[in-house]
N, CA, C and O atoms as a CHARMM CRD file, in Angstrom:
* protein
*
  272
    1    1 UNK  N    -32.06200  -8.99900 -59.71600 PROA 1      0.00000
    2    1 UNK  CA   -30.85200  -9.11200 -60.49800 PROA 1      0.00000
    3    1 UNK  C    -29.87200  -7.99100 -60.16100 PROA 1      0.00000
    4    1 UNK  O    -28.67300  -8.19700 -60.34900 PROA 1      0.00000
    5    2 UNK  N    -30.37600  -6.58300 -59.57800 PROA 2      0.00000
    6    2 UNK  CA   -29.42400  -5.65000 -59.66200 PROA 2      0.00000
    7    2 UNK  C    -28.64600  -5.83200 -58.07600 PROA 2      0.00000
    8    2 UNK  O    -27.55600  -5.36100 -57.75000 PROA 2      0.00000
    9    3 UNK  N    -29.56300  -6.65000 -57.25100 PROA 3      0.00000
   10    3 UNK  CA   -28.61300  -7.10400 -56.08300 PROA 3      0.00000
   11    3 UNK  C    -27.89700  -7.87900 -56.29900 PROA 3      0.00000
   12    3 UNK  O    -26.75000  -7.62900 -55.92700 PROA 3      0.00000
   13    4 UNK  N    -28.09100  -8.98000 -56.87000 PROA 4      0.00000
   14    4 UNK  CA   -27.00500  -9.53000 -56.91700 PROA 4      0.00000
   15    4 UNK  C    -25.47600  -9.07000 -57.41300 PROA 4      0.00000
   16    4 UNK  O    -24.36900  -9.31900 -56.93400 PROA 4      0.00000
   17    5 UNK  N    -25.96200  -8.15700 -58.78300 PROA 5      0.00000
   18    5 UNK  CA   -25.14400  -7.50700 -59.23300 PROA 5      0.00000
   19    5 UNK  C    -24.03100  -6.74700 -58.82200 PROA 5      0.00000
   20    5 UNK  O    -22.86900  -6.79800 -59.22700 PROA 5      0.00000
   21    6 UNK  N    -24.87900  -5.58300 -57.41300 PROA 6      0.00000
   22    6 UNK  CA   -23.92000  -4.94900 -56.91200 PROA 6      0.00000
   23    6 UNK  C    -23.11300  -5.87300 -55.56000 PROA 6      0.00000
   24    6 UNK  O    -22.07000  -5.48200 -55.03700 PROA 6      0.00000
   25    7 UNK  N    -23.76000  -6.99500 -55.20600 PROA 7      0.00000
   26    7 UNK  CA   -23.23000  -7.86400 -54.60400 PROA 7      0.00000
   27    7 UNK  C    -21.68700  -8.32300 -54.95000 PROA 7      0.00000
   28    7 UNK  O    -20.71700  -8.41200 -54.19800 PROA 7      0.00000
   29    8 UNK  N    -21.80100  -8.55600 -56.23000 PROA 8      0.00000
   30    8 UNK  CA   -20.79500  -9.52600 -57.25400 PROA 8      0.00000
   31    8 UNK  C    -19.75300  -8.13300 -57.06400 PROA 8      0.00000
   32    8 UNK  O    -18.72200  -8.25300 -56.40100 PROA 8      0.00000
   33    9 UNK  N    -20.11800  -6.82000 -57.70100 PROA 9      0.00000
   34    9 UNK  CA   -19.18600  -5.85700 -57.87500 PROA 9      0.00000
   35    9 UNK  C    -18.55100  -5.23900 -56.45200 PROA 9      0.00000
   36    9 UNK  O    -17.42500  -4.74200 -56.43400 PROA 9      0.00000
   37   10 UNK  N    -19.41300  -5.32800 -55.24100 PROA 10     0.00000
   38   10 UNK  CA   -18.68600  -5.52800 -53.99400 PROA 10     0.00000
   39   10 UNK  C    -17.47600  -6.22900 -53.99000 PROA 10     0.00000
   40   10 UNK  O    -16.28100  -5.94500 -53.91200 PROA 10     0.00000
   41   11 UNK  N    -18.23800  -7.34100 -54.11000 PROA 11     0.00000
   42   11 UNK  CA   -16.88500  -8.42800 -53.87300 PROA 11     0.00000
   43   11 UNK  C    -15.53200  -8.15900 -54.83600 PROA 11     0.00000
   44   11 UNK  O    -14.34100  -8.03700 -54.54900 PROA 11     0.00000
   45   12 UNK  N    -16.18400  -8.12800 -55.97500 PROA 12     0.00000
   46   12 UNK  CA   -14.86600  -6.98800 -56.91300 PROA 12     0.00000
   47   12 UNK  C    -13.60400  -6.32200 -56.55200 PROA 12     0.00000
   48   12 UNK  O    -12.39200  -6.50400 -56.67200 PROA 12     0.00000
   49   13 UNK  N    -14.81000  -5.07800 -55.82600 PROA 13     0.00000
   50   13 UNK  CA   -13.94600  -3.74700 -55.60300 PROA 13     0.00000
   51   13 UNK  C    -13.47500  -4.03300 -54.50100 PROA 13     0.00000
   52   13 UNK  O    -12.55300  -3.24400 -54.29600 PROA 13     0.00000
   53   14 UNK  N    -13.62300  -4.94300 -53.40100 PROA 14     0.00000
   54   14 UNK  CA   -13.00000  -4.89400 -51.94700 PROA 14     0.00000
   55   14 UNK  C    -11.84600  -6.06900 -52.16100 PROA 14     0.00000
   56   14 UNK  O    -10.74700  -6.02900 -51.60900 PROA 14     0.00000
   57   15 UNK  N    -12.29200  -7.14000 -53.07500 PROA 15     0.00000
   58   15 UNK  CA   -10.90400  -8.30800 -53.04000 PROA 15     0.00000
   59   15 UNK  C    -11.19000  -9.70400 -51.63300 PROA 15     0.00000
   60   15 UNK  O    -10.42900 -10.58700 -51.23700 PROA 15     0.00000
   61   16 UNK  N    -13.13900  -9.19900 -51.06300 PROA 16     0.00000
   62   16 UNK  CA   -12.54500  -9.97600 -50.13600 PROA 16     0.00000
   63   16 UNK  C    -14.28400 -10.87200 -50.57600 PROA 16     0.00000
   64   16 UNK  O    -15.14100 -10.29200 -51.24200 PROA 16     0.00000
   65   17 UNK  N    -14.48000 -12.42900 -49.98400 PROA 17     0.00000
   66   17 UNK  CA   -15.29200 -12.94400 -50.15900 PROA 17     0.00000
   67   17 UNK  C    -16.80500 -12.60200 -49.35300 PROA 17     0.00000
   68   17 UNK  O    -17.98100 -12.52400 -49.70900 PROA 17     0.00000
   69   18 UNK  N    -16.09700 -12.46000 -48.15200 PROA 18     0.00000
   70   18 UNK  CA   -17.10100 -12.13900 -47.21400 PROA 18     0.00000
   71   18 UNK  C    -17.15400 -10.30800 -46.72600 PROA 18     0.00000
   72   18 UNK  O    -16.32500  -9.82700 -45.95500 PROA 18     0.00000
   73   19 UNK  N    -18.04300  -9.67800 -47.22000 PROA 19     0.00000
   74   19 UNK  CA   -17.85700  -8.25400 -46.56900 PROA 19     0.00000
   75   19 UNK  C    -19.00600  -7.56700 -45.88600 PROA 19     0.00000
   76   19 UNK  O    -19.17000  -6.37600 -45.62400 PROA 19     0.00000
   77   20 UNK  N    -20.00400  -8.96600 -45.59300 PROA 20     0.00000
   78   20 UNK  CA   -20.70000  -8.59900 -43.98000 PROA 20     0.00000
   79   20 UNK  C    -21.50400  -9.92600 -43.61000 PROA 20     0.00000
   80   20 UNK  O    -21.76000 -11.01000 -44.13400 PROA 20     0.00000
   81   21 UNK  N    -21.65500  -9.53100 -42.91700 PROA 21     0.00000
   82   21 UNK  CA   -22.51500 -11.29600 -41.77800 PROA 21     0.00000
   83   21 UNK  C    -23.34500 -11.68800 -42.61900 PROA 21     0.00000
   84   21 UNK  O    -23.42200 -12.91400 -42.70000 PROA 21     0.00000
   85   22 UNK  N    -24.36600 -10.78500 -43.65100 PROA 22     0.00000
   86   22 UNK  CA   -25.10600 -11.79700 -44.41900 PROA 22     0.00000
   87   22 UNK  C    -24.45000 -12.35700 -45.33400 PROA 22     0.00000
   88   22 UNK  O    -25.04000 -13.31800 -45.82700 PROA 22     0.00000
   89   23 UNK  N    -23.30800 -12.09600 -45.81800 PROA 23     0.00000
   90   23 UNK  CA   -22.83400 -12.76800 -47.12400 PROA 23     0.00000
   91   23 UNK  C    -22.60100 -14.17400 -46.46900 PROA 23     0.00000
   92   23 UNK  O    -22.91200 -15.16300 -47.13400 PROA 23     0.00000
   93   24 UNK  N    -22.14000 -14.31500 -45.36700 PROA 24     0.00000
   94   24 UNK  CA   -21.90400 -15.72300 -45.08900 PROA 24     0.00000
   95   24 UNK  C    -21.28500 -16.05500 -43.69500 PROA 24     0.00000
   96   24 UNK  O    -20.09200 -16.31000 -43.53100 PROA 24     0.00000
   97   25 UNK  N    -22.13900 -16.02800 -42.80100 PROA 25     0.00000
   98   25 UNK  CA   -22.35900 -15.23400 -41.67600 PROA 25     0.00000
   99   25 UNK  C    -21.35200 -16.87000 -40.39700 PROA 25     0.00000
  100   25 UNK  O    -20.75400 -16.67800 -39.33700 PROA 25     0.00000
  101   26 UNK  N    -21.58700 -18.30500 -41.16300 PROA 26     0.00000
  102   26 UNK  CA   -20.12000 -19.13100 -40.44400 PROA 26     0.00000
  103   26 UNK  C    -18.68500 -18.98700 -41.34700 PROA 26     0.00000
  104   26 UNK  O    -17.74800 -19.78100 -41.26400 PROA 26     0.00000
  105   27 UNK  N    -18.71900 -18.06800 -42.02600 PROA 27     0.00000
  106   27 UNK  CA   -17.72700 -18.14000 -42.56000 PROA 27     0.00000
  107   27 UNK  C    -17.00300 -17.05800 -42.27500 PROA 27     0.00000
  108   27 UNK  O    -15.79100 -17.15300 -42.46900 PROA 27     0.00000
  109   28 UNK  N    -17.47300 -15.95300 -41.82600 PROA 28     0.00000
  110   28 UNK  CA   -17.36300 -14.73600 -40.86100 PROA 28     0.00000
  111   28 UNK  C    -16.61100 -15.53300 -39.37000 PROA 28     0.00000
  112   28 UNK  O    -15.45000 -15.62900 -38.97400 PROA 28     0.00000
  113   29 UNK  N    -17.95100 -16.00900 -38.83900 PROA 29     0.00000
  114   29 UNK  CA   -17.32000 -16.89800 -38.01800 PROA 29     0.00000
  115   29 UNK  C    -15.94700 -17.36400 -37.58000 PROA 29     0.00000
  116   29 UNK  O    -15.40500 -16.93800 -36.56000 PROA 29     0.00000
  117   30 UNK  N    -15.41200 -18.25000 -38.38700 PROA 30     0.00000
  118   30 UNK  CA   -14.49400 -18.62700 -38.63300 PROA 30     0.00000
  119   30 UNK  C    -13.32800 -17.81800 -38.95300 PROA 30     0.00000
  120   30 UNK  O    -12.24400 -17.83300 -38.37100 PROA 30     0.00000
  121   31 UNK  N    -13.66000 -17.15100 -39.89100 PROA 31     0.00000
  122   31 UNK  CA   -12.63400 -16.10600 -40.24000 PROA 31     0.00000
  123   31 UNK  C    -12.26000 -15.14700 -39.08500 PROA 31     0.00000
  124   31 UNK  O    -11.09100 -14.79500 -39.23800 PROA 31     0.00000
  125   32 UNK  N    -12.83800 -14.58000 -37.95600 PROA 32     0.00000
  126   32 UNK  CA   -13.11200 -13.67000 -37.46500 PROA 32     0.00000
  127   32 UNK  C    -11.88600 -14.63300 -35.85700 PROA 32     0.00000
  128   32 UNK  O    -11.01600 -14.15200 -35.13100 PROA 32     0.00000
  129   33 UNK  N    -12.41800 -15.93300 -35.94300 PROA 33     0.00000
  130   33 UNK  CA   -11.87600 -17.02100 -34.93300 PROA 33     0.00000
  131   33 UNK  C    -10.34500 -17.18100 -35.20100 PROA 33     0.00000
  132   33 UNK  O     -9.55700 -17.39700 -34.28100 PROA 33     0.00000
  133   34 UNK  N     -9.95700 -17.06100 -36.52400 PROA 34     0.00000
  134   34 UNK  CA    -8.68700 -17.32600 -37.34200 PROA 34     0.00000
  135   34 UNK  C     -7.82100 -15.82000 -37.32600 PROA 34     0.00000
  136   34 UNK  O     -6.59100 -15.87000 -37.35200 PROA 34     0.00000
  137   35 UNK  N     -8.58600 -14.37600 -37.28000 PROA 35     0.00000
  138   35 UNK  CA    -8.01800 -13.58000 -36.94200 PROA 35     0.00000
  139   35 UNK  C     -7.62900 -13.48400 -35.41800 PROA 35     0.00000
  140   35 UNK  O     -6.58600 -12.87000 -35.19600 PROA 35     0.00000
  141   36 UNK  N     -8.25800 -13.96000 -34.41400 PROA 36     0.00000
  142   36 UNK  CA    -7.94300 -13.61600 -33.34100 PROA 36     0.00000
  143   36 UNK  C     -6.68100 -14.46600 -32.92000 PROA 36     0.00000
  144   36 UNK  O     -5.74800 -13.93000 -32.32200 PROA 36     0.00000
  145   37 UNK  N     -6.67600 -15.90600 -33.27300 PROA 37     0.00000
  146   37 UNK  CA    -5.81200 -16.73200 -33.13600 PROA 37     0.00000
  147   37 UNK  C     -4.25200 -16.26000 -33.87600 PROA 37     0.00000
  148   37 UNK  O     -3.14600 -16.69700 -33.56000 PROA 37     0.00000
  149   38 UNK  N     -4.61800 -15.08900 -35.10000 PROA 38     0.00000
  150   38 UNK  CA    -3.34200 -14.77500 -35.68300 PROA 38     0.00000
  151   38 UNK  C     -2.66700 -14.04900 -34.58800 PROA 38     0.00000
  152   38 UNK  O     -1.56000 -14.31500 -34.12100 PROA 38     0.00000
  153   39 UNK  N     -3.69400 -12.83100 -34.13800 PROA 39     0.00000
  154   39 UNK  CA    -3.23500 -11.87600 -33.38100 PROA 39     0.00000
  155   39 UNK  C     -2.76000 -12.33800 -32.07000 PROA 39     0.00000
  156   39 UNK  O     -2.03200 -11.62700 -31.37700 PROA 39     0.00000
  157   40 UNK  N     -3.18900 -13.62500 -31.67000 PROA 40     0.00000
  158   40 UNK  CA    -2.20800 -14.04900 -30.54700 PROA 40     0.00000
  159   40 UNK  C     -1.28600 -14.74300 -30.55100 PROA 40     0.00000
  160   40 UNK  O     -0.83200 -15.15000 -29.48100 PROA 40     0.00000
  161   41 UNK  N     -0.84000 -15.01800 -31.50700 PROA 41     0.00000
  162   41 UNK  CA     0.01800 -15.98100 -31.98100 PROA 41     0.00000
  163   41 UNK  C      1.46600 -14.99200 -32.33700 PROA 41     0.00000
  164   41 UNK  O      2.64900 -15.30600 -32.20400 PROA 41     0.00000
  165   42 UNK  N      0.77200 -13.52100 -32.90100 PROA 42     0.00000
  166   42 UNK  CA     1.77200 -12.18100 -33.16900 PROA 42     0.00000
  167   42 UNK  C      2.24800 -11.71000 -31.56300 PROA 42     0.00000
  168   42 UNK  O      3.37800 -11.30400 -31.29000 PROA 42     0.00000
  169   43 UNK  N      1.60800 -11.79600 -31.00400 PROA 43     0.00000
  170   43 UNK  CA     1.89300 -11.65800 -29.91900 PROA 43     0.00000
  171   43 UNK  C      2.39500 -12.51400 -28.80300 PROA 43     0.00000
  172   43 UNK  O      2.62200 -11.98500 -27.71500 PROA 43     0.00000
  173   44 UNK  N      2.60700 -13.93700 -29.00100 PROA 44     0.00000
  174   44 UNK  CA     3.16100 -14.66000 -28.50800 PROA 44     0.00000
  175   44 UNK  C      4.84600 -14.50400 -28.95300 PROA 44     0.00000
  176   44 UNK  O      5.90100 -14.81900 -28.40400 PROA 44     0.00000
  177   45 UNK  N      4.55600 -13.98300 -29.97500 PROA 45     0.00000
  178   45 UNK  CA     6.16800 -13.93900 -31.24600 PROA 45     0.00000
  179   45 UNK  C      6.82500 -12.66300 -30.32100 PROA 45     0.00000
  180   45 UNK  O      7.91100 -12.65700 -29.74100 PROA 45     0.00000
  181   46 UNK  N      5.99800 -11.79700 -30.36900 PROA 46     0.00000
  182   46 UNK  CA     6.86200 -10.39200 -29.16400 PROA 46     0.00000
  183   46 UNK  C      6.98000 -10.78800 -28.10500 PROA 46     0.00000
  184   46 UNK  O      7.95100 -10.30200 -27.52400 PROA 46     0.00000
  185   47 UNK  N      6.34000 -11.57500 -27.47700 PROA 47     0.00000
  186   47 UNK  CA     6.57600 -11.95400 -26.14400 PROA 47     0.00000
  187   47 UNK  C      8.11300 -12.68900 -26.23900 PROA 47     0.00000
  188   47 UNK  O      9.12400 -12.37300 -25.61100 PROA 47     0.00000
  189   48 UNK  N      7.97700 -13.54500 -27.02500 PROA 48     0.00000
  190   48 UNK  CA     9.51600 -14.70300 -26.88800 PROA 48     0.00000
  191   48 UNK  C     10.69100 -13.96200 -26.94200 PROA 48     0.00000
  192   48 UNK  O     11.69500 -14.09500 -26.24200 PROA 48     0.00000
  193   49 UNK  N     10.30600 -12.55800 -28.53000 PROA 49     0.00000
  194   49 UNK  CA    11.60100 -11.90800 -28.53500 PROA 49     0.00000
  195   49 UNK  C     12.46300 -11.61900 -27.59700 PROA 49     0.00000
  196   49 UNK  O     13.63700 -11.92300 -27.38400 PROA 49     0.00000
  197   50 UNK  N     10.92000 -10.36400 -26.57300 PROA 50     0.00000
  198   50 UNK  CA    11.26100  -9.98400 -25.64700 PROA 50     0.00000
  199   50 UNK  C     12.16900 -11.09300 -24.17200 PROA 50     0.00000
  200   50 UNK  O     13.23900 -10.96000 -23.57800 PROA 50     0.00000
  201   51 UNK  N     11.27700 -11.90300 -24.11300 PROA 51     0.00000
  202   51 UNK  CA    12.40800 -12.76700 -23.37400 PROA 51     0.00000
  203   51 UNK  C     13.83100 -13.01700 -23.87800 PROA 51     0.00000
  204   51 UNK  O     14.72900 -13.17700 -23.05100 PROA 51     0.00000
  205   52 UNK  N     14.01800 -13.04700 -24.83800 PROA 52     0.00000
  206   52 UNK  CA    15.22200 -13.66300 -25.66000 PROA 52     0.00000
  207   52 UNK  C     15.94600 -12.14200 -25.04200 PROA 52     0.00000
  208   52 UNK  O     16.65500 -12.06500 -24.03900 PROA 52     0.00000
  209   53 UNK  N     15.58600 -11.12900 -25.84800 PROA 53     0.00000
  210   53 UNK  CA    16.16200  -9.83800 -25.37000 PROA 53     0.00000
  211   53 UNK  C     16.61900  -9.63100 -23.91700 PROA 53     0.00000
  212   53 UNK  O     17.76700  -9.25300 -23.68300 PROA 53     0.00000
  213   54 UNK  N     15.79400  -9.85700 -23.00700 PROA 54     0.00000
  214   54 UNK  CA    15.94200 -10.15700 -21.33200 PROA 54     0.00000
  215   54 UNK  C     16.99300 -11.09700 -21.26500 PROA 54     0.00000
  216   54 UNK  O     17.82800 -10.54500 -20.54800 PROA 54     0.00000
  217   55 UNK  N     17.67200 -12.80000 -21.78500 PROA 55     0.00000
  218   55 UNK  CA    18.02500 -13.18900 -21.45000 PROA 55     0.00000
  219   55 UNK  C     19.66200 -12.45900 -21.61400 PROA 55     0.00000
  220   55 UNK  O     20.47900 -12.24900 -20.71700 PROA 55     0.00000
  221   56 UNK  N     19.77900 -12.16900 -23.13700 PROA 56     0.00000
  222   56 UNK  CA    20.58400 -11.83100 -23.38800 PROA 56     0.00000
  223   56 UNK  C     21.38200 -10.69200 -22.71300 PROA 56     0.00000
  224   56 UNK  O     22.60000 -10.56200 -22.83300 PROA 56     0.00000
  225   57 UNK  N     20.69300  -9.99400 -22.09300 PROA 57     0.00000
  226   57 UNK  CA    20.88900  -8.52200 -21.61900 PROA 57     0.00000
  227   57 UNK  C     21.49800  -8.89700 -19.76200 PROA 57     0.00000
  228   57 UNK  O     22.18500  -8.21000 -19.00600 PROA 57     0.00000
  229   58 UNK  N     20.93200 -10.12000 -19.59900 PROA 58     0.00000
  230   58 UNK  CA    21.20000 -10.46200 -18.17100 PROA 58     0.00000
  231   58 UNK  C     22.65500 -11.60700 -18.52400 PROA 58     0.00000
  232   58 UNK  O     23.49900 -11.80600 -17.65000 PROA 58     0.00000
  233   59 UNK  N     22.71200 -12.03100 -19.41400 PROA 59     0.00000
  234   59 UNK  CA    23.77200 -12.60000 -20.12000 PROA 59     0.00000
  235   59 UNK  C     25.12600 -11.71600 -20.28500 PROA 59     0.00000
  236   59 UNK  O     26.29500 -11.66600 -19.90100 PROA 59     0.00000
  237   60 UNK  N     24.29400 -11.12800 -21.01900 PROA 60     0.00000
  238   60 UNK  CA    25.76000  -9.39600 -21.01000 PROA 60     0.00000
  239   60 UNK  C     26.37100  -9.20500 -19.53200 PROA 60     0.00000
  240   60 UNK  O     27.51000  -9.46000 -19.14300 PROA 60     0.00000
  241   61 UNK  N     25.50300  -8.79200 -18.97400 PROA 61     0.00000
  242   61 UNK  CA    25.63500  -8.35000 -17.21300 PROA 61     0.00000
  243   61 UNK  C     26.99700  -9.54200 -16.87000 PROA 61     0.00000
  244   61 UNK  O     28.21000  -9.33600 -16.83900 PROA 61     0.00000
  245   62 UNK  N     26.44000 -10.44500 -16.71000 PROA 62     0.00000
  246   62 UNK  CA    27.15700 -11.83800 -15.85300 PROA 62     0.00000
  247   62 UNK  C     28.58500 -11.98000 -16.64600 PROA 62     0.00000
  248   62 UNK  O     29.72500 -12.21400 -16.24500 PROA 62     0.00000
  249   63 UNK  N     28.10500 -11.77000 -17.77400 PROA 63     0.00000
  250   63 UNK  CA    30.02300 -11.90400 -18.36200 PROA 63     0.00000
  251   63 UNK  C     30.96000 -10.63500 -17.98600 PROA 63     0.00000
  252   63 UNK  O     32.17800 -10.61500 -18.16400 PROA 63     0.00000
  253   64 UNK  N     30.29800  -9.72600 -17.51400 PROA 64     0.00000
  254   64 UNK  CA    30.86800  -8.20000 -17.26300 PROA 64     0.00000
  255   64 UNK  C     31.50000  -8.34100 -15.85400 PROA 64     0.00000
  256   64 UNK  O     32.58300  -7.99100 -15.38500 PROA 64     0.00000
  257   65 UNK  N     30.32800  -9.03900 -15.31500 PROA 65     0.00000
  258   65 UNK  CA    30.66200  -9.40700 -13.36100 PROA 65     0.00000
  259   65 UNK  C     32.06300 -10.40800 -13.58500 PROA 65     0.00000
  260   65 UNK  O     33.12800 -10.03400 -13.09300 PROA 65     0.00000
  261   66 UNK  N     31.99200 -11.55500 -14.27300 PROA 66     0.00000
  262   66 UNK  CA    32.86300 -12.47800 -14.63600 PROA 66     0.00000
  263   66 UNK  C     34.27200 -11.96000 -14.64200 PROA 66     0.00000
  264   66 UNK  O     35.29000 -12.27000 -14.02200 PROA 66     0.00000
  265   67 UNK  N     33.92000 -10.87900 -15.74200 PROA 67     0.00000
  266   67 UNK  CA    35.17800 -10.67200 -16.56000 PROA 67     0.00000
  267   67 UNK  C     36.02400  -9.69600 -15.25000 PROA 67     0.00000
  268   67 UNK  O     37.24400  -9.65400 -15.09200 PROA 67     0.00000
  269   68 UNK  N     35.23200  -9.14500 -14.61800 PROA 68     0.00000
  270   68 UNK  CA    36.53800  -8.49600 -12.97100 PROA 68     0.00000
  271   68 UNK  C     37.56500  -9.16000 -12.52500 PROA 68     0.00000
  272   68 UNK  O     38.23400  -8.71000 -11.59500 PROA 68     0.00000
């Protein structure tokens, strides 16, 4: 009973469901699959900026050449 207990009050004090492989070790899984997919997905988002930034900047240039 007192494991479970401090089990329950884990989950409490941290806010999160899963807070190691035994608590629920495909659900870790998953979760762990869903973080990586965030983090490339954040990083697909800097990547585009950055192009956008590049286009624009080579955009600037050409209206400058233009404008002579």
């Amino acid at each position: 009973m007192l494991v479970g207990l401090a089990k329950s009050l884990e989950k409490l004090s941290s806010g999160f469901r899963i807070n190691r492989a035994a608590d629920d070790a495909a659900g870790l899984a998953i979760s762990e699959g869903l973080r990586t997919q965030v983090g490339g997905n954040r990083q697909a988002v800097r990547n585009a900026q950055d192009g956008i930034s590049l286009v624009q900047t080579a955009e600037g240039a050409l209206n400058e050449v233009h404008s002579i």
